[in-house]
C-alpha positions in Angstrom: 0.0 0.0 0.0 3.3 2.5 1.0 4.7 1.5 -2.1 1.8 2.3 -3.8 1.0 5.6 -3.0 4.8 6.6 -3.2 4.1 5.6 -6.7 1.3 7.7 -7.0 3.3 10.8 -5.4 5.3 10.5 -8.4 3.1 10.6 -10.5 1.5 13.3 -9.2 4.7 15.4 -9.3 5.4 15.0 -12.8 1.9 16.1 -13.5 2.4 19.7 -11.3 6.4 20.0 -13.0 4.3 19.9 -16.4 1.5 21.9 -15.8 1.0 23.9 -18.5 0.5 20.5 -20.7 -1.5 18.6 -18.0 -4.0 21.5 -17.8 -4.9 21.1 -20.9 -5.6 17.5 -21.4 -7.5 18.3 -18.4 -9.4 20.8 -20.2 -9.8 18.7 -23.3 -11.4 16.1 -20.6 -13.7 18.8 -19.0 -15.3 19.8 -22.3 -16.0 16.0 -23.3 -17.6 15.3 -19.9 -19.7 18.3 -19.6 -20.9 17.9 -23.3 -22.0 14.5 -23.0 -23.1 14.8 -19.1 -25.5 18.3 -20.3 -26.7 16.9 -23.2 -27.7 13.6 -21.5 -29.2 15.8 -18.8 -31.3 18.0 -21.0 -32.3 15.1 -23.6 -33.8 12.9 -20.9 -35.4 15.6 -19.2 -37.2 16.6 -22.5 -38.0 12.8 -23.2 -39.3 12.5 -19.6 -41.3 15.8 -19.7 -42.9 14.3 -23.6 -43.8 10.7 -22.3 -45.7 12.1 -19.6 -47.3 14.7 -21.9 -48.5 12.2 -24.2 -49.5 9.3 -21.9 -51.1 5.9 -24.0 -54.3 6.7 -24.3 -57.1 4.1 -23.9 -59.2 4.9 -27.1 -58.8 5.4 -30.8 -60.2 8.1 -33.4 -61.9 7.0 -36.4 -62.2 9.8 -39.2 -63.5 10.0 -42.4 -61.6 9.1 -45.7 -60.4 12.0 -47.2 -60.1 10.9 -50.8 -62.8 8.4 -50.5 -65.1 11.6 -49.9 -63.3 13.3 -52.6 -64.3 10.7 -55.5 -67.5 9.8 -53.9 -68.2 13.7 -54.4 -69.5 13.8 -50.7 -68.9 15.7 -47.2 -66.1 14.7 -45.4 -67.9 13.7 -42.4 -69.2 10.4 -40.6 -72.5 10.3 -40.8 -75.4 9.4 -38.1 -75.9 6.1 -39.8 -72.3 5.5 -39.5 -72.0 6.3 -35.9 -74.9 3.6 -35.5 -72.7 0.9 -37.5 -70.0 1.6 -35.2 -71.8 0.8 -32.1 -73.4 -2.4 -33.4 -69.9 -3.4 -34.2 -68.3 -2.4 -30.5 -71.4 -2.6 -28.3 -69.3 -3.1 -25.4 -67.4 0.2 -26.0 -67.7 4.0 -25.5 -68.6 5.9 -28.9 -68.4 9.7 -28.7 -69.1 11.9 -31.9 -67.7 15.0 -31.7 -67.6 17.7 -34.8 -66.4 22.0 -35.0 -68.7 24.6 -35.6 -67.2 27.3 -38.1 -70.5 28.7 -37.6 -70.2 30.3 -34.7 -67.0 32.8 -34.1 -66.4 33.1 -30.0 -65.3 36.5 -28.5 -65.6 38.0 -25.1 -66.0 41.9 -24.5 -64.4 43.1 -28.3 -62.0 40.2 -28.7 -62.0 37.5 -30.9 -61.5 34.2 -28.7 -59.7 32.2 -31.7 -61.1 28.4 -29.6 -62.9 26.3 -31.6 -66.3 25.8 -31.1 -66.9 22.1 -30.6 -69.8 19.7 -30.3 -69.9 17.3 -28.1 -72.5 15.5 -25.6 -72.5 16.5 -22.2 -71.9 13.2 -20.5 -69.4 12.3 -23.1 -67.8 15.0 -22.7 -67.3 13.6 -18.7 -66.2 10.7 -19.9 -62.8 12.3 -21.7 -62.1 14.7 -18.7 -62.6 17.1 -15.5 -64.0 19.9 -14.7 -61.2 22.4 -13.0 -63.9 24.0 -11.7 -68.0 25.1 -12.2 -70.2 22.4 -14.2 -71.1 21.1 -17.4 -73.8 23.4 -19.8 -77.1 22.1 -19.3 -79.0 24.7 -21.5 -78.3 26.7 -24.6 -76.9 29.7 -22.5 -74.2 28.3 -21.3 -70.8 27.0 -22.3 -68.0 25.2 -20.6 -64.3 26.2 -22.0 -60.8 24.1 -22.1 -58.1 25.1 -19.9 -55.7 26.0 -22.0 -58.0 28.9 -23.4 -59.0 29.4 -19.8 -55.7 30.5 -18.5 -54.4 32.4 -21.9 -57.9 34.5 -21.7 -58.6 34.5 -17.8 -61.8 32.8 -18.4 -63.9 31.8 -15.1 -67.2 30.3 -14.3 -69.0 33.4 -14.4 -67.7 35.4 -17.8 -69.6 36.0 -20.8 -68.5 35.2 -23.6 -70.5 35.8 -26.6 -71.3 33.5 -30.1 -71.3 35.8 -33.7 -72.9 34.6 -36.4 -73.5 35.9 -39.8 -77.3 35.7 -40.5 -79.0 34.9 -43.3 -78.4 38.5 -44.7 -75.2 38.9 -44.0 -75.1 41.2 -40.9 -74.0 39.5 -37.8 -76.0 37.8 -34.9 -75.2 37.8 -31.2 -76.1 35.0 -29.1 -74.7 35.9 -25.2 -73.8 33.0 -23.1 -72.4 32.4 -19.4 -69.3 29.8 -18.6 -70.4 27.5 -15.9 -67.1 25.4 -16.0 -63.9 25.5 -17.0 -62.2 21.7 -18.2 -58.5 20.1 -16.7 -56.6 20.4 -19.5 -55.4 17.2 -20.7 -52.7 17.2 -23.3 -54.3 14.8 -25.6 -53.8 14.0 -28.6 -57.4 12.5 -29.5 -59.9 14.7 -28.6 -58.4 18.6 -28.8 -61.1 20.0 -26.0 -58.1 22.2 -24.5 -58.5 25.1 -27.1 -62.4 24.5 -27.4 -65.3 26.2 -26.2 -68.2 23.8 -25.7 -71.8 24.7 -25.5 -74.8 22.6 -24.8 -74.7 20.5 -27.7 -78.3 19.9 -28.7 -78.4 24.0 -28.8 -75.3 24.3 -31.1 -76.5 21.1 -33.4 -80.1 22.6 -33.5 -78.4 26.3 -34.3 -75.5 25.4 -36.7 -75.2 24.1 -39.9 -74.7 20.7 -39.0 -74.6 17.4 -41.6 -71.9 15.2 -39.9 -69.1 14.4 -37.4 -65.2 15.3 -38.2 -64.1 12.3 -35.8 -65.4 9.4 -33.5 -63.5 8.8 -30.4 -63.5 5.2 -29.0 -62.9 4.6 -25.4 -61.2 0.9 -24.2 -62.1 -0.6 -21.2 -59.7 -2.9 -22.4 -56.5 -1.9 -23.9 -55.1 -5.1 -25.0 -57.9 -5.3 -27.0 -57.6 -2.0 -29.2 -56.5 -4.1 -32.1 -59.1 -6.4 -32.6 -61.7 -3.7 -31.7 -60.1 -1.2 -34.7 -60.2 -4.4 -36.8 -64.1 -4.7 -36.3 -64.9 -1.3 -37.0 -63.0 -1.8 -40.0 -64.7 -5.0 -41.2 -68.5 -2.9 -40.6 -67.9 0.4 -42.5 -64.9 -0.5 -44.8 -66.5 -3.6 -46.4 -67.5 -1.9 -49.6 -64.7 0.6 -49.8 -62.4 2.5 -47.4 -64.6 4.7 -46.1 -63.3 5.7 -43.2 -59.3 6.5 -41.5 -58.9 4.7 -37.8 -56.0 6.6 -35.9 -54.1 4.4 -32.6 -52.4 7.8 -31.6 -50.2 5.3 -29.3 -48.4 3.9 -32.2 -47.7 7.7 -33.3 -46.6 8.4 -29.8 -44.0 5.1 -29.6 -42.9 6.2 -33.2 -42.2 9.8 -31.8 -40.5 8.6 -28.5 -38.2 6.0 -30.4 -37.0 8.6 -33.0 -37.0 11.2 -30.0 -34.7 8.6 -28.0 -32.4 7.8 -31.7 -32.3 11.8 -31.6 -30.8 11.4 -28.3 -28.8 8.6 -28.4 -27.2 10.5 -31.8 -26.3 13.4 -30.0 -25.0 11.8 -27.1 -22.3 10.3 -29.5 -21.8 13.9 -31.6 -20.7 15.1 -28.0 -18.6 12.1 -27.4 -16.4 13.1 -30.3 -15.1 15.9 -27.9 -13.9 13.2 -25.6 -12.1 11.1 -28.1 -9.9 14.6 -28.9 -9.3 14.9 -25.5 -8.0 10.6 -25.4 -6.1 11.9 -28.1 -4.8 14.7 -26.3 -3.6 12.7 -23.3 -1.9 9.7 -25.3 0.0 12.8 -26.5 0.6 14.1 -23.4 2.0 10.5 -22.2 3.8 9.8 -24.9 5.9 12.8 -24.1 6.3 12.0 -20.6 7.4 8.9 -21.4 10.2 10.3 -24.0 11.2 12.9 -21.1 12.0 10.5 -18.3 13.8 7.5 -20.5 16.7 8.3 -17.8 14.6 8.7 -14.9 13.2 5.3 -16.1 16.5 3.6 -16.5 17.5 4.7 -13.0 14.3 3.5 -11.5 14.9 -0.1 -13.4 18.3 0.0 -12.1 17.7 -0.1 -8.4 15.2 -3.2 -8.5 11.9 -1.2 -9.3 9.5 -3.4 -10.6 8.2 -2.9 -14.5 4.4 -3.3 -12.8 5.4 -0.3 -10.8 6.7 1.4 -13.6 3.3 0.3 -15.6 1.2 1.7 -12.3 3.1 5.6 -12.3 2.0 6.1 -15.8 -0.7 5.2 -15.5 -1.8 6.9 -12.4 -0.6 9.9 -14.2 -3.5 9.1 -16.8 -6.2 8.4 -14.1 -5.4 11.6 -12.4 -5.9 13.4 -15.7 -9.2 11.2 -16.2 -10.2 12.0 -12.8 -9.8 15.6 -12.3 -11.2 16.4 -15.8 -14.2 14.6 -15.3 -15.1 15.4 -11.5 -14.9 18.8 -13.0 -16.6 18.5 -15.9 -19.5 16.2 -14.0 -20.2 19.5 -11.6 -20.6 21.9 -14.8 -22.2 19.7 -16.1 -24.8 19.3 -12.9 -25.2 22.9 -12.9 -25.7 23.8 -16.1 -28.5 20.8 -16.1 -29.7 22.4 -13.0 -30.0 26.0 -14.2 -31.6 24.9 -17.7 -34.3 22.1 -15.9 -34.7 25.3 -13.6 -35.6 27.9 -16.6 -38.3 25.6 -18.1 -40.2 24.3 -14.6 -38.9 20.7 -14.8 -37.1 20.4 -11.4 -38.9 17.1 -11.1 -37.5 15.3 -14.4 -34.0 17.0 -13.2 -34.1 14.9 -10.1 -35.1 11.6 -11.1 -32.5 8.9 -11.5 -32.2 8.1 -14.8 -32.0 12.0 -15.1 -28.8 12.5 -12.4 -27.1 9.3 -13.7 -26.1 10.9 -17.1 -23.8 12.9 -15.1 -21.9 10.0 -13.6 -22.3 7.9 -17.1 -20.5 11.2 -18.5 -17.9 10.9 -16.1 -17.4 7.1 -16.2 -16.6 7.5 -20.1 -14.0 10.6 -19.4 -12.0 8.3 -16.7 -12.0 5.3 -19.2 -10.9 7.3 -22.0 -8.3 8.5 -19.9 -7.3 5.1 -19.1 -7.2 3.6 -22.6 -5.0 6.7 -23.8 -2.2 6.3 -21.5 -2.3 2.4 -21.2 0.5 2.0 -24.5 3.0 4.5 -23.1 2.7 3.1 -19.7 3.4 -0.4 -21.2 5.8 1.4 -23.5 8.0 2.5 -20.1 7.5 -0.4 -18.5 9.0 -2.6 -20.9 12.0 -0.3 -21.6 15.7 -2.1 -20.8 17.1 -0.4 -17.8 20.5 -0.4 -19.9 19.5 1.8 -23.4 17.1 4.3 -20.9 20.6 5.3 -19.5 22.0 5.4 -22.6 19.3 7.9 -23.5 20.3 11.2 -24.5 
């Protein structure tokens, strides 16, 4: 153990009488770590903050068929008698219509809202999310709104909002109505009620110009069964011709997370080129080292010290480089991950594990780096004959 760390001492000395050189392997070390440790940090906090964004959903949209419409010459909508088919074929299942209104442009006091107006039955409507607060519109007068349009306009149970609508000649209509709720906002993908304004559906049917539904939602009371339920919907309305679209947004969320983690995973090893200069940089510096001290080496040989001991001062001398560089690299590296997870809210995803262990992966890669760059000079010294290092001039 004595001899060990006399060794090490050694090491250590030759690393302070060259300075100038060491600090800048040490530097090439610190940029490699903190690159790879930050961009690890901030990648997985963004994948983190989109997977719980986008959760799997338990339901699937079915839509009408753009071109089949087209050809057909007909309204791209789904039809009542549609919506019927589909509930004979998924009896067991939720079906919820929902359509826009471009009839209708919201505005409160002299501004235009810019939510869409959607239709949508009440107690559906409870059945894709929650009320932040009030209740759900029981009469042509009132409305409920999504929460994202809630917060951007300061909507509350309460405010007025009112409905324009061009008349039959031309001049517009008011029709005045009250928010008694104001919807969670969910983040979906499916159902878009988060930028919506939603009256009391039988009102806005009876009032707009309405011939069909832009989308049917289908909720699963069993997942694992979404397949074969999509399949049988399939099999009722697309017998004939493909007359309708059905849309698992969980595939499109997998798809987006795998190329999101490839995106990742891609960058991570852009970064890493950093830390491969920096390998490069200390082989350099060792190589040198070892050129320098053929003499010192030869004198070492020459009173009994051991070639492992010889091996284990070079490559200390690399480890130290390894370690200093990359404890000081791993700390930036924390910070900076700290201060960025700080500027967008997302302290939570910046303390989970798989968050805080890019840092030490980061530093892990810098130390074994390190380590492969000054393993061939340290063999190289070892293995030198005592007699020609003397010789050495």
């Amino acid at each position: 153990m004595t001899s060990q760390l006399l060794i090490l001492s050694f090491a250590a000395k030759n690393l302070r009488l060259h300075w100038l050189r060491s600090l800048l392997a040490v530097i090439g070390i610190v940029i490699g770590v903190l690159a790879i440790g930050y961009m690890g940090v901030v990648e997985n906090i963004e994948l983190m903050k989109i997977s719980d964004q986008w959760k799997a959903y338990d339901s699937f949209i079915i839509s009408p068929n753009y071109e089949y419409s087209m050809k057909q010459g007909k309204d791209n909508i789904i039809t009542e008698k549609q919506v019927m088919a589909i509930r004979r074929a998924i009896p067991d299942y939720l079906v919820i219509p929902t359509y826009t209104s471009s009839t209708f442009q919201p505005k409160m006091k002299k501004e235009f809202l810019g939510a869409m107006v959607m239709g949508i039955a009440p107690l559906d409507l409870a059945q894709v999310t929650d009320l932040e607060s009030g209740a759900l519109p029981r009469s042509g007068t009132e409305v409920v709104v999504g929460g994202l349009t809630a917060l951007e306009k300061n909507i509350k149970p309460g405010s007025m909002i009112t409905f324009v609508k061009k008349n039959t000649g031309g001049e517009d209509e008011e029709f005045p109505v009250r928010v008694v709720g104001v919807l969670q906002m969910t983040n979906r993908w499916d159902i878009f009620v988060d930028n919506s304004i939603i009256p009391y559906e039988p009102w806005l049917r009876e009032n707009c110009d309405f011939k069909g539904y832009d989308q049917v939602l289908v909720k699963m009371s069993n997942v694992s069964e979404m397949n074969a339920t999509m399949k049988a919907v399939s099999d009722e309305l697309n017998r004939r011709a493909s007359e309708i679209s059905l849309n698992n947004f969980n595939e499109f969320r997998d798809r987006f997370l795998f190329e999101m983690e490839q995106k990742a995973a891609t960058t991570t090893a852009i970064a890493g080129i950093s830390l491969v200069v920096a390998g490069v940089s200390i082989f350099n510096v060792m190589v040198m080292s070892v050129m320098e001290r053929y003499r010192e080496i030869g004198v070492l040989r020459s009173i009994g010290t051991r070639r492992g001991s010889i091996l284990s001062m070079f490559i200390y001398e690399s480890l130290l480089l390894g370690f200093i560089g990359s404890g000081i690299g791993g700390v930036c590296s924390l910070v900076l991950g700290y201060l960025y997870a700080d500027m967008i809210g997302a302290m939570n995803y910046f303390t989970a594990p798989a968050t805080l262990m890019q840092i030490p992966y980061a530093m892990s890669f810098g130390i074994a780096i390190s380590l492969v760059s000054g393993l061939y000079p340290a063999l190289k010294a070892s293995r030198l004959n005592p007699i020609e290092a003397l010789r050495y001039e």
